[in-house]
VOPAGU-2260 file (C-alpha; in pm, 1 decimal, decimal comma):
REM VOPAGU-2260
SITE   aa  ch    i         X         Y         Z
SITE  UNK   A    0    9420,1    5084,0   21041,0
SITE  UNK   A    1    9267,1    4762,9   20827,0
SITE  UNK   A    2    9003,0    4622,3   21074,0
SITE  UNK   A    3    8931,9    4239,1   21057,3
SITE  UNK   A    4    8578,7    4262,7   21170,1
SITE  UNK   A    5    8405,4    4604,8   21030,9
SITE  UNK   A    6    8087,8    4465,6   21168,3
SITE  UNK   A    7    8148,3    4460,9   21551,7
SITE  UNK   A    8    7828,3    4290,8   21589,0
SITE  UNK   A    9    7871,2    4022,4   21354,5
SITE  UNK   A   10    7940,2    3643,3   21474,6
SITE  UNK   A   11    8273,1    3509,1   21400,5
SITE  UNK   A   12    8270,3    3232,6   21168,6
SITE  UNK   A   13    8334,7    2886,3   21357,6
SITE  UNK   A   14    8719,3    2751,5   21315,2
SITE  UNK   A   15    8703,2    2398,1   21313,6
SITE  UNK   A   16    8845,7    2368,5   21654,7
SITE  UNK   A   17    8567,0    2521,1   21779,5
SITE  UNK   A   18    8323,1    2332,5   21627,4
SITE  UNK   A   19    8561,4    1978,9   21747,5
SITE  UNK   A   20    8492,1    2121,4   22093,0
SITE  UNK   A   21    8115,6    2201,7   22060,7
SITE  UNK   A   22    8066,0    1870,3   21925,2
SITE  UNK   A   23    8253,2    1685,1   22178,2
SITE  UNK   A   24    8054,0    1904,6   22471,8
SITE  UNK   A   25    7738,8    1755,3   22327,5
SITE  UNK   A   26    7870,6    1397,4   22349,0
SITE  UNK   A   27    8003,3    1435,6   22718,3
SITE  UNK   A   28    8328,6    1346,7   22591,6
SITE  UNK   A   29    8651,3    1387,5   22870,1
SITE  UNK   A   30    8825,4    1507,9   22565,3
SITE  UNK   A   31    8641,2    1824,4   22581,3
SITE  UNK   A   32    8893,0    1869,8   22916,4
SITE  UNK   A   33    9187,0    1824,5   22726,2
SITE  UNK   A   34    9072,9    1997,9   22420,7
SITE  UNK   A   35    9010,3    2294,4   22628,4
SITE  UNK   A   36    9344,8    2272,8   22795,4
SITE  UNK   A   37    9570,7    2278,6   22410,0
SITE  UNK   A   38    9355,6    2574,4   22323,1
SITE  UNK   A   39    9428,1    2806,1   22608,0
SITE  UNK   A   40    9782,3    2687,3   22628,6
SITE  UNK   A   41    9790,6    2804,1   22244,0
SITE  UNK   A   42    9628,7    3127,6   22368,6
SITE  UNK   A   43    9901,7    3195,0   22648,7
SITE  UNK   A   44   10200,0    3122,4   22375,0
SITE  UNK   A   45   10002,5    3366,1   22147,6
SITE  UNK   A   46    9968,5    3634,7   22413,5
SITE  UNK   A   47   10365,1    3601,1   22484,9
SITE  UNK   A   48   10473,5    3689,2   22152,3
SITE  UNK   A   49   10273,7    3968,2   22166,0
SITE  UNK   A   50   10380,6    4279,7   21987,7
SITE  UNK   A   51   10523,3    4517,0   22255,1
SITE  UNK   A   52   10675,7    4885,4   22269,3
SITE  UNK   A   53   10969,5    4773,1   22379,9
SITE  UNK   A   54   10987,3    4605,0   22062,4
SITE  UNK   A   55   11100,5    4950,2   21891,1
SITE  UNK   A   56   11325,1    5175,5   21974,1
SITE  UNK   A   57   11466,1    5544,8   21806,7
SITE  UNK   A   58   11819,0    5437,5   21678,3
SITE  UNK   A   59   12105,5    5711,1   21689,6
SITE  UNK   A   60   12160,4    5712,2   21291,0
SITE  UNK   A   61   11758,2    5855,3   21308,0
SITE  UNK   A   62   11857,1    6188,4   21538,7
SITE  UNK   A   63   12030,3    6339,4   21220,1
SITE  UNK   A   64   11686,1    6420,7   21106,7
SITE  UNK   A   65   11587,7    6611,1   21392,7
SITE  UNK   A   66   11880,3    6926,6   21312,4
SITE  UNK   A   67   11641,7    7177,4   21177,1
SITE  UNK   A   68   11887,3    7179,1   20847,7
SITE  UNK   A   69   11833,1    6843,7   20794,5
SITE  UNK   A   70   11733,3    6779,0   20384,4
SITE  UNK   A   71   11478,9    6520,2   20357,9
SITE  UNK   A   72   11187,8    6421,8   20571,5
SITE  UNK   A   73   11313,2    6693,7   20848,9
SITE  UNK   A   74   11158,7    6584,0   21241,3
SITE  UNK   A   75   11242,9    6886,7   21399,6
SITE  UNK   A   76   10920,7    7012,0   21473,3
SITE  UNK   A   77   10880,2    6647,5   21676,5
SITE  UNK   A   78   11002,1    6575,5   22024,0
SITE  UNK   A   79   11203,4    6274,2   22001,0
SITE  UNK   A   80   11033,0    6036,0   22307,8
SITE  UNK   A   81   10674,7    6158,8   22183,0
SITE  UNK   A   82   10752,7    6068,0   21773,2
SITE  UNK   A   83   10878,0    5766,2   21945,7
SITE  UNK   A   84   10583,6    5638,6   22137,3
SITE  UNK   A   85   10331,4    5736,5   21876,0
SITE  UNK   A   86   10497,9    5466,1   21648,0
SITE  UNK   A   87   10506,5    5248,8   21895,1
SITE  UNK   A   88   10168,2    5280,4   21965,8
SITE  UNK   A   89   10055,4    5246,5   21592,4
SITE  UNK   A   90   10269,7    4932,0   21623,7
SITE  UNK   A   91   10075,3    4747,5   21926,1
SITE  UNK   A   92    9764,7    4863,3   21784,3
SITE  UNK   A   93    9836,1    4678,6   21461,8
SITE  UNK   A   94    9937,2    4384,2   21603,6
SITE  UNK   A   95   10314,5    4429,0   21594,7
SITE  UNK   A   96   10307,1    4411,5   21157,4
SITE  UNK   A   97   10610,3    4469,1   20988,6
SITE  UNK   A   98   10643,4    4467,0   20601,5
SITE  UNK   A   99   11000,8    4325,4   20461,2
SITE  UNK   A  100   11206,0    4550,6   20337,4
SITE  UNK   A  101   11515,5    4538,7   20036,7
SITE  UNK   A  102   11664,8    4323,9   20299,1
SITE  UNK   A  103   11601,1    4040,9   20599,2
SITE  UNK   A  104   11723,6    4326,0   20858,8
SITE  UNK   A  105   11485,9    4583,5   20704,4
SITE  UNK   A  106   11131,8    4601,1   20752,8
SITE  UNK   A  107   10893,4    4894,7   20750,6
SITE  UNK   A  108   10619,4    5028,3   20937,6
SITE  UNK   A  109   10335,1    5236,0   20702,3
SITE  UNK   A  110   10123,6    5422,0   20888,4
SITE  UNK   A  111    9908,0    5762,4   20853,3
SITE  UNK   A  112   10100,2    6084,4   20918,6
SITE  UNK   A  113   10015,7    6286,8   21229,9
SITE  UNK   A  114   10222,1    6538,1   21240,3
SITE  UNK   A  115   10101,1    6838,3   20961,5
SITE  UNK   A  116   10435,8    6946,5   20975,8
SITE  UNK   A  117   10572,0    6684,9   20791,1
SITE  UNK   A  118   10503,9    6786,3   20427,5
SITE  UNK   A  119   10653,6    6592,6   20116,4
SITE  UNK   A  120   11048,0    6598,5   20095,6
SITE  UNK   A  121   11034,2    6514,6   19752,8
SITE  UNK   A  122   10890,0    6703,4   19405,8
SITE  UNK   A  123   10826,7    6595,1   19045,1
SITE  UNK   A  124   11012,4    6746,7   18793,1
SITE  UNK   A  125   10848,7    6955,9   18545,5
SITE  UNK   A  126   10911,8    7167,0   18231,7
SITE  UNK   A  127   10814,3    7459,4   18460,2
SITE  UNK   A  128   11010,6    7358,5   18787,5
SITE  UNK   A  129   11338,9    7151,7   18610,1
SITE  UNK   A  130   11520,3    7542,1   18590,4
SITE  UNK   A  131   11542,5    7484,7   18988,4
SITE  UNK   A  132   11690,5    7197,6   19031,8
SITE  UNK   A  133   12091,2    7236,0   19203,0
SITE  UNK   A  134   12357,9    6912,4   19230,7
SITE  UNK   A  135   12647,7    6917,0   19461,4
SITE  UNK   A  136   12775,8    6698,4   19665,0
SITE  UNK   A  137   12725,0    6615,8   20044,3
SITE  UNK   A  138   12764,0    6307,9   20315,4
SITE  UNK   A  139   12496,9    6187,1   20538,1
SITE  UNK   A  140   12798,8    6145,4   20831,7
SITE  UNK   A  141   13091,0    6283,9   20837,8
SITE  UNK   A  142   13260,4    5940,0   20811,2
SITE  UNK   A  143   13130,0    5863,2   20489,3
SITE  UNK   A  144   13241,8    5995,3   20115,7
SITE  UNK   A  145   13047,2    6272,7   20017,2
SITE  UNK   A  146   12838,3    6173,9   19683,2
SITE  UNK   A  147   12679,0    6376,2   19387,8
SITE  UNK   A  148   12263,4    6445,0   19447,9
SITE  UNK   A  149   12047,8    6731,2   19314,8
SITE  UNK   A  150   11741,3    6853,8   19486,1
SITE  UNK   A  151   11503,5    7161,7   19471,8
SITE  UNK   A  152   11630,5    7402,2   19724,4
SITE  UNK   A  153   11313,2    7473,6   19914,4
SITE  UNK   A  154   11378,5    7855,6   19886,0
SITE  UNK   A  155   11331,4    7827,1   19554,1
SITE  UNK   A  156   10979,7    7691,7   19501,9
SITE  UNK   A  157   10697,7    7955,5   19482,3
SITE  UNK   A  158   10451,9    7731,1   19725,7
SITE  UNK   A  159   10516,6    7467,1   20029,3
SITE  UNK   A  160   10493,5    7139,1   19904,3
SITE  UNK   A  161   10170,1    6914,1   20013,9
SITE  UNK   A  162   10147,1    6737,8   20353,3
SITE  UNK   A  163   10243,6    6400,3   20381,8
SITE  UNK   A  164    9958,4    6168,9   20403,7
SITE  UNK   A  165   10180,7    5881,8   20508,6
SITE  UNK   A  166   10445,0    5784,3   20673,3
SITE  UNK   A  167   10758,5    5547,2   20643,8
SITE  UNK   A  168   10965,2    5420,8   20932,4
SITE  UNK   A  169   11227,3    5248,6   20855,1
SITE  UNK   A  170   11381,2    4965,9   21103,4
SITE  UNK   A  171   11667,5    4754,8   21148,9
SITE  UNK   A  172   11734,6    4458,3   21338,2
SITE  UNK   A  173   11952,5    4485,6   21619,7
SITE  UNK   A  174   12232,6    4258,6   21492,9
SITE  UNK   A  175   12245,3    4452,5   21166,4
SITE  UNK   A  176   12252,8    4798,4   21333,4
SITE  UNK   A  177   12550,1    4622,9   21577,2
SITE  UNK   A  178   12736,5    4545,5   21273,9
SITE  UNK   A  179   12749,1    4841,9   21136,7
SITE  UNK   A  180   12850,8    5015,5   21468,4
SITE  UNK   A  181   13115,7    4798,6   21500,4
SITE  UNK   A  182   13252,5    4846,2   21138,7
SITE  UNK   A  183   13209,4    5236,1   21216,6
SITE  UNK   A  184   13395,7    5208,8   21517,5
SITE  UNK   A  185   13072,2    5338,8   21758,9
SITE  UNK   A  186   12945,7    5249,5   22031,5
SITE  UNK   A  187   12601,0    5056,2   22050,3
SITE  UNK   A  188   12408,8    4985,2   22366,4
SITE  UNK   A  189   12071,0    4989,4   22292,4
SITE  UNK   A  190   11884,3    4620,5   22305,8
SITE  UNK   A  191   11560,6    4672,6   22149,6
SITE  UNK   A  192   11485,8    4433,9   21862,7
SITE  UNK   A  193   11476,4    4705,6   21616,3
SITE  UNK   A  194   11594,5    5033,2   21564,1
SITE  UNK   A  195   11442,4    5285,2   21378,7
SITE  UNK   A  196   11683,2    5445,9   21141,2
SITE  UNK   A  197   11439,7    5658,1   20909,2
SITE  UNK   A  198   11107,8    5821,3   20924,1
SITE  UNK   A  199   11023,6    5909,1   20570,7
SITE  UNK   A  200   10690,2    6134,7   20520,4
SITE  UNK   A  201   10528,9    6019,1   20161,9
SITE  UNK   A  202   10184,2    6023,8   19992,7
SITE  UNK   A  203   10159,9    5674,4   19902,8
SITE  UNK   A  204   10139,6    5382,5   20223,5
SITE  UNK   A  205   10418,3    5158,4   20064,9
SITE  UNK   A  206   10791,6    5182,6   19944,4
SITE  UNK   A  207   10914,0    5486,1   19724,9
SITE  UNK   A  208   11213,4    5307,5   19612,9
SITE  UNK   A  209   11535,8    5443,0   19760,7
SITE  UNK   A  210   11799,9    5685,5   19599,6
SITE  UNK   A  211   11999,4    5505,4   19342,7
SITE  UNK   A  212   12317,5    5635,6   19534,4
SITE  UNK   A  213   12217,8    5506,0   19849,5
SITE  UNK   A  214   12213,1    5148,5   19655,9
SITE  UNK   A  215   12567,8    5183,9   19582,1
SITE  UNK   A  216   12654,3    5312,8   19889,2
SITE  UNK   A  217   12531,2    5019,8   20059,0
SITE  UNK   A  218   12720,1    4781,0   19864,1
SITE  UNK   A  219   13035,8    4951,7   19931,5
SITE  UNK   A  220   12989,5    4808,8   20255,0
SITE  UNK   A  221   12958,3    4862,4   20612,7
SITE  UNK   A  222   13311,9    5058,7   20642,0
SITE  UNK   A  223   13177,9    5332,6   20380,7
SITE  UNK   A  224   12888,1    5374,2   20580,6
SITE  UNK   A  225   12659,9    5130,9   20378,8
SITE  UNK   A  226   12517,4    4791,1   20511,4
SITE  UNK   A  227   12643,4    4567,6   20275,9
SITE  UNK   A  228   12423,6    4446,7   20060,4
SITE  UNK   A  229   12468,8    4431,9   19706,2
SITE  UNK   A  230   12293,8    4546,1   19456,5
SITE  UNK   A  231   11946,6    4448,2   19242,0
SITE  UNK   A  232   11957,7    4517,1   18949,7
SITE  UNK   A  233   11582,3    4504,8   18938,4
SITE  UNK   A  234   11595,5    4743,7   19199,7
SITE  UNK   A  235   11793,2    4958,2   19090,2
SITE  UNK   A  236   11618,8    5001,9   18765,4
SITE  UNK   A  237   11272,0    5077,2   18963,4
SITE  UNK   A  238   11484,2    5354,5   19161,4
SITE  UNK   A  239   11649,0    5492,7   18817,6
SITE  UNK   A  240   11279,0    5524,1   18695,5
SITE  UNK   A  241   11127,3    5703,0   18995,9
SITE  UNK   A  242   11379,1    5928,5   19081,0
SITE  UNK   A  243   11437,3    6053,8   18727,1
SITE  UNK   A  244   11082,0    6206,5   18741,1
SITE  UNK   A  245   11203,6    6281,5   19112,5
SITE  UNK   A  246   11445,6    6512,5   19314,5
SITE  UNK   A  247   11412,6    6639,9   19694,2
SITE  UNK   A  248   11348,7    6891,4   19845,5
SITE  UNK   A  249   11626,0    7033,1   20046,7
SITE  UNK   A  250   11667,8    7319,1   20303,6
């Protein structure tokens, strides 16, 4: 985790408000009172919006990547409350930070993996490994169309690919996941603020850029399973470039 102050004996530099104060000490002022009031009023507001673990919470869309035939980032070596509460710890710890994602629902949370079960789900293609690769097609749900992917069946490479050295979880907001329950016809109770939909394991700490078929699923729209939004063309064109040197891994 990035730490502000590497040197834990170091002063901190004086903000200005500080300084105000220390001045106005000197002088004797009855401002200093007042001044001294604003800043620990700012302090409790702070403290309020404080990030919290009930902040997160493991949406149902994630629990598909628990089934031990799950093809992708597979979590069923992880107990569901514990992967839970270790993000949610790395959360608090890093002072509730979320990165945007391709979306205002979406944000991301990158931190280091800690599970050594989680190993790469994804592998680049090469003159020696491009004989392996399979395409067929397959749903994430069973209420959504099934679309065309190829992956590396993972009974087909000669070694285990590389542990993950980071990882990606993916959130939603809570009116975004509510909408798409509601266009799926199911049921949504949970209240947290964000849901987290995906837990990607990765070897880089920021975005791999989603499947190009995921893009167009999600501007289908929330009845085909997708959320809605259309589609970047800038975006997409980062996506067609990755995942052309790229295909998962599946079991």
């Amino acid at each position: 985790d990035p730490n502000p102050n590497p040197n834990p004996h170091a002063q901190p530099s004086s903000s200005p408000v500080r300084r105000r104060m220390l001045i106005l000490g000197r002088l004797g002022s009855p401002l200093l009172s007042s001044a001294l009031l604003l800043t620990r009023s700012f302090s409790s507001r702070m403290s309020s919006t404080a990030a919290s673990v009930d902040d997160l919470c493991l949406d149902a869309f994630c629990h598909r990547q628990f089934d031990p035939g799950y093809s992708g980032t597979c979590l069923a070596v992880m107990d569901k409350v514990e992967m839970t509460a270790s993000i949610q710890d790395h959360y608090v710890k890093n002072g509730g930070i979320l990165v945007d994602g391709y979306a205002p629902f979406c944000k991301h949370i990158f931190m280091p993996n800690f599970c050594e079960a989680l190993r790469l789900p994804y592998l680049k293609i090469t003159v020696e490994n491009e004989h392996l690769l399979r395409s067929g097609y397959s749903a994430r749900k069973a209420e959504e169309l099934a679309v065309l992917g190829r992956h590396f069946p993972a009974s087909s490479l000669s070694e285990a690919p590389p542990i993950a050295t980071w990882l990606d979880v993916i959130l939603y907001s809570r009116e975004q996941i509510r909408a798409e329950a509601a266009a799926m016809g199911r049921p949504e109770v949970q209240t947290a603020p964000w849901g987290i939909i995906s837990v990607k394991a990765q070897d880089v700490d920021y975005e791999i850029p989603m499947n190009p078929i995921t893009m167009m699923r999600n501007a289908l729209g929330k009845e085909e399973g997708g959320s809605g939004v259309p589609i970047d063309r800038a975006a997409y064109a980062k996506s067609v470039a990755f995942w052309s040197e790229h295909a998962e891994i599946t079991s």
